[in-house]
Residue frames as qw, qx, qy, qz and C-alpha x, y, z in Angstrom:
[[0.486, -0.410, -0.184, 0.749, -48.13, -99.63, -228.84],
 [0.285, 0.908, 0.307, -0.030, -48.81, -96.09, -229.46],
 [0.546, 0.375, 0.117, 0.740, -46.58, -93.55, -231.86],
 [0.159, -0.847, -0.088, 0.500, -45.49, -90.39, -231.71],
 [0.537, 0.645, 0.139, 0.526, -43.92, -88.26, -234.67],
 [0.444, -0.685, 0.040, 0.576, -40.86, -86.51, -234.57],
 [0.470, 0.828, -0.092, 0.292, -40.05, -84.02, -238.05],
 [0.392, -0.700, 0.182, 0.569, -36.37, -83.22, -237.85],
 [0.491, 0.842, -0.174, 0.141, -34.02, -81.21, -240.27],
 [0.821, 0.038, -0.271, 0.501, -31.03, -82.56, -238.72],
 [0.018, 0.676, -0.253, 0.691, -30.70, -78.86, -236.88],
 [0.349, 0.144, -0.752, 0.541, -30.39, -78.73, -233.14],
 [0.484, -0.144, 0.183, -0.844, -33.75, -77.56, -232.42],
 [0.862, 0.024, -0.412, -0.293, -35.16, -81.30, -234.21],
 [0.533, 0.231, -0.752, 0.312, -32.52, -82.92, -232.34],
 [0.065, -0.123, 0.718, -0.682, -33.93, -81.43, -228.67],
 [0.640, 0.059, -0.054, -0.764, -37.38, -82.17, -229.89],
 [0.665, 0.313, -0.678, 0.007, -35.67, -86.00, -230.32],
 [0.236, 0.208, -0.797, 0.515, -34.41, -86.17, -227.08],
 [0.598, 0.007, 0.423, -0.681, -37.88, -85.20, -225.71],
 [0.854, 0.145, -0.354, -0.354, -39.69, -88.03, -227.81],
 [0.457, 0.271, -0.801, 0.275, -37.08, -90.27, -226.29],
 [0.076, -0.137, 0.728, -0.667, -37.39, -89.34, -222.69],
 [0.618, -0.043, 0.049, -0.783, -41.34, -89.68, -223.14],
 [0.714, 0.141, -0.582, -0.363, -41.04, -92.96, -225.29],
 [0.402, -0.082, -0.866, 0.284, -39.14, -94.90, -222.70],
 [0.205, -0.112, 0.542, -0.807, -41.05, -92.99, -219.74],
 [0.539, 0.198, 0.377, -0.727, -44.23, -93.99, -221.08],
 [0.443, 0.083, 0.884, 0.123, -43.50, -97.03, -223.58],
 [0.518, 0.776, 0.079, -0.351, -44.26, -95.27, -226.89],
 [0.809, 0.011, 0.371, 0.456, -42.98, -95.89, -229.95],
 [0.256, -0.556, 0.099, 0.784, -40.97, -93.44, -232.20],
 [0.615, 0.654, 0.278, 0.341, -41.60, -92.29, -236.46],
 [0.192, -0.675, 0.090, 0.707, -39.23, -90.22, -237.59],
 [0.558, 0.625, 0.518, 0.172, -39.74, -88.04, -240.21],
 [0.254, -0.478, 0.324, 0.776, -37.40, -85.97, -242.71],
 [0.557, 0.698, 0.431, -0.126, -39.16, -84.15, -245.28],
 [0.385, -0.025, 0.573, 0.723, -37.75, -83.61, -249.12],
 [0.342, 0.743, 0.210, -0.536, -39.09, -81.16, -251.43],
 [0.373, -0.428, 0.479, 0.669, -38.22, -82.55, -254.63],
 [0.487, 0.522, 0.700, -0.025, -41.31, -82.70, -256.52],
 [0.177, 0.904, -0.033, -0.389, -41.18, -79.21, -257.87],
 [0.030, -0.662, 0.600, 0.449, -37.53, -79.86, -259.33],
 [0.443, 0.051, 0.892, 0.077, -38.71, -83.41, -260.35],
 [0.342, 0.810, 0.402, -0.256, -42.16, -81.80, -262.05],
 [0.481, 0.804, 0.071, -0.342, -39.71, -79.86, -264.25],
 [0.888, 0.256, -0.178, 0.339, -36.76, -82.31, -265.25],
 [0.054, -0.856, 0.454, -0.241, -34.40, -79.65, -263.45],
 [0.408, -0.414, 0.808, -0.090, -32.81, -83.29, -261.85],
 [0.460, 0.282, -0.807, -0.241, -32.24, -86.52, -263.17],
 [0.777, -0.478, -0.047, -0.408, -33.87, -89.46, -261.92],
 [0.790, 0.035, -0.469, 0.394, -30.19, -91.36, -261.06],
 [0.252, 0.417, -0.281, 0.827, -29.54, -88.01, -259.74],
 [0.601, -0.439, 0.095, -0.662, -32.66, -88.13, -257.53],
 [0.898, -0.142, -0.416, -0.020, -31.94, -91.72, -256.39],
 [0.592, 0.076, -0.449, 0.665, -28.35, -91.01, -255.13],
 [0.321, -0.474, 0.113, -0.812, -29.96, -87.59, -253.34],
 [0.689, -0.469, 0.063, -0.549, -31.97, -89.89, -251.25],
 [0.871, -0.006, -0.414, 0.265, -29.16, -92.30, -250.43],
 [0.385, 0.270, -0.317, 0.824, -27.51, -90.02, -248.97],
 [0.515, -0.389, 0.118, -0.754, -30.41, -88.30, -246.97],
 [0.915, -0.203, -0.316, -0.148, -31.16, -91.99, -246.01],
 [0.827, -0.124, -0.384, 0.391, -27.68, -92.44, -244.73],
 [0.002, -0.346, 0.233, -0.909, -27.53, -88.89, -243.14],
 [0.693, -0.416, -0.049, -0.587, -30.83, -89.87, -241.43],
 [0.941, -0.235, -0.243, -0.015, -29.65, -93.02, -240.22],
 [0.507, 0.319, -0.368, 0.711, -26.14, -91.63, -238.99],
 [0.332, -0.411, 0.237, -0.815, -28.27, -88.82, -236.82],
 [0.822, -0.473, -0.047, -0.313, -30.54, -91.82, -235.00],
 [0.655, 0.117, -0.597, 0.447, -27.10, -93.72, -234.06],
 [0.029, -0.556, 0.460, -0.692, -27.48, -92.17, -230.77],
 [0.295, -0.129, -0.918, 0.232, -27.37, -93.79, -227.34],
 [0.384, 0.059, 0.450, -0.804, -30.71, -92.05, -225.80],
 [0.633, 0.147, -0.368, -0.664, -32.35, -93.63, -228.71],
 [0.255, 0.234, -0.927, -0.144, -31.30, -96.91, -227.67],
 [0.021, 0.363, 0.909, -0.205, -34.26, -99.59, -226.78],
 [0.321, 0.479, 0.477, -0.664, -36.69, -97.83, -228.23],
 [0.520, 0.382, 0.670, 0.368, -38.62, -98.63, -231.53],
 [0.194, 0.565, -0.102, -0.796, -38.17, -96.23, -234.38],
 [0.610, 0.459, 0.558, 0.325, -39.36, -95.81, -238.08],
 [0.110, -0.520, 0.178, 0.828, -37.48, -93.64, -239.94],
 [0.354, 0.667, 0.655, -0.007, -39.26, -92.01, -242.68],
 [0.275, -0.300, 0.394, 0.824, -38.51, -89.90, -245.88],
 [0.334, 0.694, 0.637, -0.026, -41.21, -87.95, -247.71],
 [0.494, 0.113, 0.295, 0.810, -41.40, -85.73, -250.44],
 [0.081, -0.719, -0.433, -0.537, -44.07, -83.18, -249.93],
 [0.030, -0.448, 0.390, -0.804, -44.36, -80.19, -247.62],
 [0.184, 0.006, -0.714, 0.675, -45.21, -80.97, -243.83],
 [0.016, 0.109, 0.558, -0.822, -47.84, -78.63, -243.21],
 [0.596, 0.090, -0.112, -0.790, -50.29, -79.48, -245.69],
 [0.763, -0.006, -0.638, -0.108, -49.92, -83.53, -245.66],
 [0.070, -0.368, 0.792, -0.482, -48.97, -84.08, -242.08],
 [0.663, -0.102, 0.543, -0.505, -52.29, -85.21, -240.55],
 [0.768, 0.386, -0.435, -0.269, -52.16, -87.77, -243.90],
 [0.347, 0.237, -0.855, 0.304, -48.60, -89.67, -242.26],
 [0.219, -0.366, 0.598, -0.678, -50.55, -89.22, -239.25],
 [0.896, 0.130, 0.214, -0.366, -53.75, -91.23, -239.86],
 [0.798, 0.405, -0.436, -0.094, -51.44, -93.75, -241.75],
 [0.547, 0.285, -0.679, 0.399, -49.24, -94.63, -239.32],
 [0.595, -0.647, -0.394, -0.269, -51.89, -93.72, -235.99],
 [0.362, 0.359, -0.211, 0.834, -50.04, -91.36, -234.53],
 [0.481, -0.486, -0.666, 0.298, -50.71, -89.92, -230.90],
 [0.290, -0.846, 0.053, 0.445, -48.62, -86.77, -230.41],
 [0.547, 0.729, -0.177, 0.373, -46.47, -84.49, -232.50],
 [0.503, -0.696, -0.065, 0.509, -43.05, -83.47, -230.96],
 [0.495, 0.754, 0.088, 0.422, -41.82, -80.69, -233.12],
 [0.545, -0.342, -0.155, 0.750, -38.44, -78.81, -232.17],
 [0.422, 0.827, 0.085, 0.361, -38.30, -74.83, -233.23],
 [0.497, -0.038, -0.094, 0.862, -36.25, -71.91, -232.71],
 [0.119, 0.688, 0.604, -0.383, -39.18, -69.50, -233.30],
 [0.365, 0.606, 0.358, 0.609, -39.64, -66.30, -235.60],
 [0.306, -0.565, -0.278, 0.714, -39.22, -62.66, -235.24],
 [0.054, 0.467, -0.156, -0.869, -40.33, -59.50, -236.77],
 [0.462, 0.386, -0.498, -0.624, -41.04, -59.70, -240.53],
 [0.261, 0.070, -0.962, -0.034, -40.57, -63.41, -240.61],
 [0.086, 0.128, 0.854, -0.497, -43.36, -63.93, -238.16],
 [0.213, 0.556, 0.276, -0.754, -45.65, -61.94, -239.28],
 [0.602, 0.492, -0.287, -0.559, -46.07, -62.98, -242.80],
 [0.596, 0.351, -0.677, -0.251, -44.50, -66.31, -242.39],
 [0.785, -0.365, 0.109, -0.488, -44.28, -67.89, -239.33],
 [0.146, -0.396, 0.907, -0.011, -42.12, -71.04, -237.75],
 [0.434, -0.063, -0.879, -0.189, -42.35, -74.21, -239.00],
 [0.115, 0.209, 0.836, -0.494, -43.65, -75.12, -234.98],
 [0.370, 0.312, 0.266, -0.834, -46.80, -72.50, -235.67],
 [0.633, 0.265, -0.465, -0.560, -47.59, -73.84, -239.50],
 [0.347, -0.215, -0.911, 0.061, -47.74, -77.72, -237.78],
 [0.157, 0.342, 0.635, -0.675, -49.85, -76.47, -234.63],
 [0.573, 0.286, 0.107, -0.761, -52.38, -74.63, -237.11],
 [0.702, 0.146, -0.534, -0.449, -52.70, -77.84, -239.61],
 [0.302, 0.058, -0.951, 0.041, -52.60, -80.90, -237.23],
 [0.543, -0.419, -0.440, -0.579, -55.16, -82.72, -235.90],
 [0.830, -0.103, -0.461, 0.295, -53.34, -84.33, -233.45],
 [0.579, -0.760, 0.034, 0.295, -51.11, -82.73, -230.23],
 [0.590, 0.686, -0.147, 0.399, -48.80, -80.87, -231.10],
 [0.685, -0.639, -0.029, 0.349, -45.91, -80.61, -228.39],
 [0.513, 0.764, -0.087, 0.380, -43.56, -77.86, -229.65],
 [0.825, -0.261, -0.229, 0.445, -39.63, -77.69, -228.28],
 [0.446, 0.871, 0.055, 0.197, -37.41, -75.48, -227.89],
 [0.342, 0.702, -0.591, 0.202, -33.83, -74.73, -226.81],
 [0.256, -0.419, 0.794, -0.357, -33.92, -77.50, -224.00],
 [0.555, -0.224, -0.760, -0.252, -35.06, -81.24, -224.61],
 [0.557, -0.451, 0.188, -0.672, -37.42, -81.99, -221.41],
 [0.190, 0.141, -0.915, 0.326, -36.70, -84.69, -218.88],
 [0.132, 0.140, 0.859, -0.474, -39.98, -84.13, -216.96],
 [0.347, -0.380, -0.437, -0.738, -43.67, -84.01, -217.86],
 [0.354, -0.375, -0.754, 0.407, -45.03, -83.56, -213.85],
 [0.045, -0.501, -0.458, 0.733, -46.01, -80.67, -213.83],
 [0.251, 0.316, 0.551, 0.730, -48.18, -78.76, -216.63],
 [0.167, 0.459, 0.326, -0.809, -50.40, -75.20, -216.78],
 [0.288, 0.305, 0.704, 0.573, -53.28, -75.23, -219.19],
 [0.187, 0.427, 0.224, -0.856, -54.49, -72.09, -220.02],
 [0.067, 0.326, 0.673, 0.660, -57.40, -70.81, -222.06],
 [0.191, -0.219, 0.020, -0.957, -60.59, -68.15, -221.71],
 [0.234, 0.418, 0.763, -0.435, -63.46, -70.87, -219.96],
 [0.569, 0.296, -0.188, -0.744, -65.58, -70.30, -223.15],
 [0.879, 0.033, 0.383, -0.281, -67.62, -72.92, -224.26],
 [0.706, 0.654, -0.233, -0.143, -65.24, -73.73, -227.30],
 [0.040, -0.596, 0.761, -0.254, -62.25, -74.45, -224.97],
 [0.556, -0.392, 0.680, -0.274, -63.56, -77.39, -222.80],
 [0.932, 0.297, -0.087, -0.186, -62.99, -79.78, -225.97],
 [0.479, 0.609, -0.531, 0.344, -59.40, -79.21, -225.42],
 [0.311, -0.556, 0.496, -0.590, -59.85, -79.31, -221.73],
 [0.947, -0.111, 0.258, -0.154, -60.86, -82.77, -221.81],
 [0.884, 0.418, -0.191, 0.086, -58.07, -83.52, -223.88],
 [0.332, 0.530, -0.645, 0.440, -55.57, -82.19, -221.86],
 [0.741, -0.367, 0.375, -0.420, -57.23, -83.48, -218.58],
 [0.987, 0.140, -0.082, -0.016, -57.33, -86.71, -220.47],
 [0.539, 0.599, -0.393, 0.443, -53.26, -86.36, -221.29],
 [0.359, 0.460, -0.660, 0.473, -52.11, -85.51, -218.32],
 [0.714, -0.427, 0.319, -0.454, -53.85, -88.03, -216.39],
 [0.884, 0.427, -0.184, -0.047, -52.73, -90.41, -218.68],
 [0.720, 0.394, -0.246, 0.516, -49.13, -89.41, -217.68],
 [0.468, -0.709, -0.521, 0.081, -49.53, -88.53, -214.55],
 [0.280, 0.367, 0.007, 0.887, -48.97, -84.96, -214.73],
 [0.059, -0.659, -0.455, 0.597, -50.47, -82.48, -212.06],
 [0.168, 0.566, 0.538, 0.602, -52.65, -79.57, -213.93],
 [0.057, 0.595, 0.343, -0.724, -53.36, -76.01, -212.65],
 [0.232, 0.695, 0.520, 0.440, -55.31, -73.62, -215.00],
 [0.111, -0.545, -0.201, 0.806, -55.47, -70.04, -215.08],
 [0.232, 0.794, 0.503, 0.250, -57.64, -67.40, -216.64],
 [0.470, -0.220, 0.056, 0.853, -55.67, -64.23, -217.49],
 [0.095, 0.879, 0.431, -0.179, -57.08, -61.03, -217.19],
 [0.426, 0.117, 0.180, 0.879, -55.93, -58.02, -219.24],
 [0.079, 0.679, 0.226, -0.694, -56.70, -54.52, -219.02],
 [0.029, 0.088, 0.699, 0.709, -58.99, -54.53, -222.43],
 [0.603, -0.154, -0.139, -0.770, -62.34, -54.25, -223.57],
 [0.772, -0.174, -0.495, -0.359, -62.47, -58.23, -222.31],
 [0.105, 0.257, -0.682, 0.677, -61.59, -57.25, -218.62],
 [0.728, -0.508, -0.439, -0.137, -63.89, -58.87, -216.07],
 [0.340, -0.664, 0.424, -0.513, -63.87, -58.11, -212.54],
 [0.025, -0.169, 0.950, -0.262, -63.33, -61.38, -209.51],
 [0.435, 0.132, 0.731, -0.508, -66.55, -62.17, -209.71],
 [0.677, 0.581, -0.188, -0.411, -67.55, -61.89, -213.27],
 [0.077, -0.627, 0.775, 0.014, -64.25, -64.36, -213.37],
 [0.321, -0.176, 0.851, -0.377, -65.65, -66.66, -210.88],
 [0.687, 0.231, 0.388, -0.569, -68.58, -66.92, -212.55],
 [0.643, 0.580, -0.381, -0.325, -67.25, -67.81, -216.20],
 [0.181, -0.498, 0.796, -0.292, -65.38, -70.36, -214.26],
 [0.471, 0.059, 0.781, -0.406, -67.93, -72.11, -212.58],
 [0.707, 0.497, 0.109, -0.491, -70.36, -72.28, -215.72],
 [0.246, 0.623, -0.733, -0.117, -67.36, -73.49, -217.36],
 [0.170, -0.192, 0.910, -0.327, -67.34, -76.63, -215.18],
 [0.537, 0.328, 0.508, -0.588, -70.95, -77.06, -215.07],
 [0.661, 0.576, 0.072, -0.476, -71.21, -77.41, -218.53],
 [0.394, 0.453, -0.796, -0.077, -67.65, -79.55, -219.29],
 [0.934, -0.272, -0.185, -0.137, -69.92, -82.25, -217.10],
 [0.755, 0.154, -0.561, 0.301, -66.32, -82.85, -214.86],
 [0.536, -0.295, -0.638, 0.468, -65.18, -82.85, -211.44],
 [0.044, -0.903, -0.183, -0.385, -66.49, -79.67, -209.69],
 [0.741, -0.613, 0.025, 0.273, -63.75, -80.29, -207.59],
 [0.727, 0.116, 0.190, 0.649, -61.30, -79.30, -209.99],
 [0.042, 0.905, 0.132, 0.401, -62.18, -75.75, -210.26],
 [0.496, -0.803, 0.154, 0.292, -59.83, -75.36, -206.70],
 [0.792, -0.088, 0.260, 0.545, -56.98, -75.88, -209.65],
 [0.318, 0.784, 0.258, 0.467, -57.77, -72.63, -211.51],
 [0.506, -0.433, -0.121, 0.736, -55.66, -70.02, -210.81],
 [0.223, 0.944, 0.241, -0.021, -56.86, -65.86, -211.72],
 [0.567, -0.219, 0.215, 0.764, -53.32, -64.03, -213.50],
 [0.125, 0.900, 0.357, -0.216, -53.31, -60.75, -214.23],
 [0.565, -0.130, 0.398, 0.712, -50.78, -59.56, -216.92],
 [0.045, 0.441, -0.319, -0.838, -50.23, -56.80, -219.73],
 [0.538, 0.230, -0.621, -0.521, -51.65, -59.74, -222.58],
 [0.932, -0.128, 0.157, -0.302, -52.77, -62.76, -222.46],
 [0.797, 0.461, -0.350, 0.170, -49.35, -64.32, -224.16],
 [0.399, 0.664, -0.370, 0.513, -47.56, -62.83, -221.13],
 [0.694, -0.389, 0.142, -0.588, -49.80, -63.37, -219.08],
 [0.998, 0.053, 0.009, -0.018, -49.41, -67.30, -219.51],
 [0.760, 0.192, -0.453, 0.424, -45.58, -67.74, -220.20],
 [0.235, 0.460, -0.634, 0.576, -44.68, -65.87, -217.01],
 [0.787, -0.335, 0.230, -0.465, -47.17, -67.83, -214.98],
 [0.962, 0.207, -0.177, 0.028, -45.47, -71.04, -216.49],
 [0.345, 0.585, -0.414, 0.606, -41.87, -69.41, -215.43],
 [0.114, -0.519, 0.432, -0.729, -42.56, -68.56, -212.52],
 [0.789, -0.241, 0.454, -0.336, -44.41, -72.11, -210.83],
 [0.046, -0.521, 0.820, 0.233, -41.73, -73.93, -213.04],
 [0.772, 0.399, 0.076, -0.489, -44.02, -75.21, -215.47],
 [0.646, -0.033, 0.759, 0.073, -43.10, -78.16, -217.54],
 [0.197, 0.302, 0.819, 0.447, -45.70, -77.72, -220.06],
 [0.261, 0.318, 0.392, -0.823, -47.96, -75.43, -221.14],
 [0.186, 0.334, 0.853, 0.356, -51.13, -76.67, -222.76],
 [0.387, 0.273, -0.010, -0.881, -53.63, -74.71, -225.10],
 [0.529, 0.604, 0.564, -0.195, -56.29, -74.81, -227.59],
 [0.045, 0.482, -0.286, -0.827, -56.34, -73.63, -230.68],
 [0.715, 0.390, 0.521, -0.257, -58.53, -73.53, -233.40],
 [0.542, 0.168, 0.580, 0.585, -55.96, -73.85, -236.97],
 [0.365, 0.827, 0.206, -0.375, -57.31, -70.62, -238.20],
 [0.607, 0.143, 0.434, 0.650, -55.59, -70.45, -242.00],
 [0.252, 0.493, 0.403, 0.729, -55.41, -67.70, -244.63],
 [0.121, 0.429, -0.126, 0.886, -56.52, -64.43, -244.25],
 [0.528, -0.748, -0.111, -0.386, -58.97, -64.86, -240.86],
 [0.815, 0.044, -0.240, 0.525, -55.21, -66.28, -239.75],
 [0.524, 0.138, -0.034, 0.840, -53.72, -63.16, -240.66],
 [0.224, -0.579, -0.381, -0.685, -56.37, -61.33, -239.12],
 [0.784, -0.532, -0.188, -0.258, -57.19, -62.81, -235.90],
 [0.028, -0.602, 0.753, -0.266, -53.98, -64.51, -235.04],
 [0.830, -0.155, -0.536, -0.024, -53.43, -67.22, -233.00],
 [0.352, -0.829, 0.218, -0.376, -52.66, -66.76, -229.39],
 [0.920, -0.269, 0.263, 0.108, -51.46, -70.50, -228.74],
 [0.709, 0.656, 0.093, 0.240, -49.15, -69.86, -231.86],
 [0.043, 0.871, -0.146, 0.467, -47.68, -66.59, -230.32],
 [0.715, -0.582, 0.362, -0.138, -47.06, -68.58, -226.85],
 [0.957, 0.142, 0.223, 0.121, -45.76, -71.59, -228.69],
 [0.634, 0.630, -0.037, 0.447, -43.20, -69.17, -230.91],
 [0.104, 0.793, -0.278, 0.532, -42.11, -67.15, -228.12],
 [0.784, -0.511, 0.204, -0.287, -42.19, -69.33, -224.77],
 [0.029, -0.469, 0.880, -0.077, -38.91, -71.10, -223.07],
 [0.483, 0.103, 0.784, -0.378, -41.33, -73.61, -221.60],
 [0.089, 0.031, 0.946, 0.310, -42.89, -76.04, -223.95],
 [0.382, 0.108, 0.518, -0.758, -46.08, -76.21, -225.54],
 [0.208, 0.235, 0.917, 0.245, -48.46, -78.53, -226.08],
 [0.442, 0.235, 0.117, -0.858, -51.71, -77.70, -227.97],
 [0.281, 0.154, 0.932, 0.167, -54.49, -79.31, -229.09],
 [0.138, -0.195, -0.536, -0.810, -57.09, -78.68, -232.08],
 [0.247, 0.501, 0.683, -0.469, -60.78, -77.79, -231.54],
 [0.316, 0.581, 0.063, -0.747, -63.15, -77.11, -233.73],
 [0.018, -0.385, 0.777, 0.497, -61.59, -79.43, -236.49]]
């Protein structure tokens, strides 16, 4: 049976990020890992805690972890709960390949201002290190996955993801539109310059040429804004990107555009790595 991974912190974001994993697990006969990360190596590394004092610490996190799955959405559905001591965003894809993992579901609340900009939500620092889907929540757990928009720029770098989400939400029979969002920038393109990046697009992901009637042309201020109020506004489910994990300073340079959607968007998103 395939897995999915749910990080929580026992907040109410992890918790709607829970309920989605649920609704998916039974919908689609997945099983569950949950995972609650400890950071006690550091204090451990300099005696600053005993080790009785570390034992009882993780009884208690054990029986705080098991107290939070008591719940009745969970029922009939296999979990493994799971307690690790190291940080998330540099070991994740580790649990993952141990335990052959499918999909992240990660809950956030997102960042703002300062915080964003130099640090970033937990959602954004999993999306740039996994290898895996990353499905990020956020103030509502999701009941449906019918209907999803995957956006991204029809460059040749994209249509690794584009099979993947094709793949996904055929898998789960989800319905897919696309859309290529024009901004008034230096990388504005007229309807035909569009069409054309479009069609080559196709031609060169070797898939249906029929699918191209799903692509939809949106025309918006950004490209971030572009996408979440297309998703809003044909009551989107899911939006799925690309992205390509950029770290350290071409990170803090470049950006991340799936990131920016992912931190600021009601509507869910899923993304998936390229390039990795």
């Amino acid at each position: 049976m395939k897995k999915v991974l749910v990080p929580i912190d026992f907040s109410e974001q992890s918790e709607n990020a829970l309920i989605t994993a649920a609704n998916f697990a039974k919908k689609f006969k997945f099983e569950l890992v949950v995972l609650h990360m400890l950071e006690l190596s550091n204090a451990i590394a300099t005696n600053t805690v005993t080790t009785q004092e570390t034992i009882f610490y993780l009884k208690l996190i054990e029986k705080k972890l098991n107290e939070f799955l008591d719940k009745k959405y969970l029922k009939d559905i296999k979990i493994t709960p799971i307690i690790k001591h190291y940080k998330i965003f540099s070991e994740l894809n580790d649990l993952c390949k141990e335990e052959n993992i499918n999909l992240v579901f990660m809950g956030s609340q997102g960042a703002t201002g300062f915080k964003e900009l130099f640090i970033g939500s937990n959602a954004q620092k999993v999306i740039r290190n996994s290898d895996i889907p990353v499905l990020v929540v956020k103030n509502n757990p999701m009941e449906n996955f019918e209907n999803a928009v995957f956006a991204c720029d029809f460059s040749k770098d994209s249509i690794e993801a584009y099979k993947q989400a094709r793949k996904f939400a055929e898998k789960i029979n989800c319905k897919m539109k696309m859309i290529y969002v024009n901004t008034p920038s230096k990388s504005f393109k007229s309807s035909s310059e569009m069409r054309e990046i479009v069609k080559n697009f196709f031609e060169k992901a070797e898939t249906k040429a029929d699918y191209i009637k799903d692509v939809q042309y949106v025309s918006d201020y950004t490209i971030e804004a572009g996408i979440i109020n297309f998703a809003q506004n044909h009551n989107a489910d899911i939006i799925a990107m690309a992205t390509h994990g950029r770290k350290g300073l071409l990170h803090f340079f470049d950006g991340s555009i799936t990131e920016d959607v992912a931190n600021h968007s009601p509507v869910p998103v899923l993304s998936f790595k390229i390039g990795s």
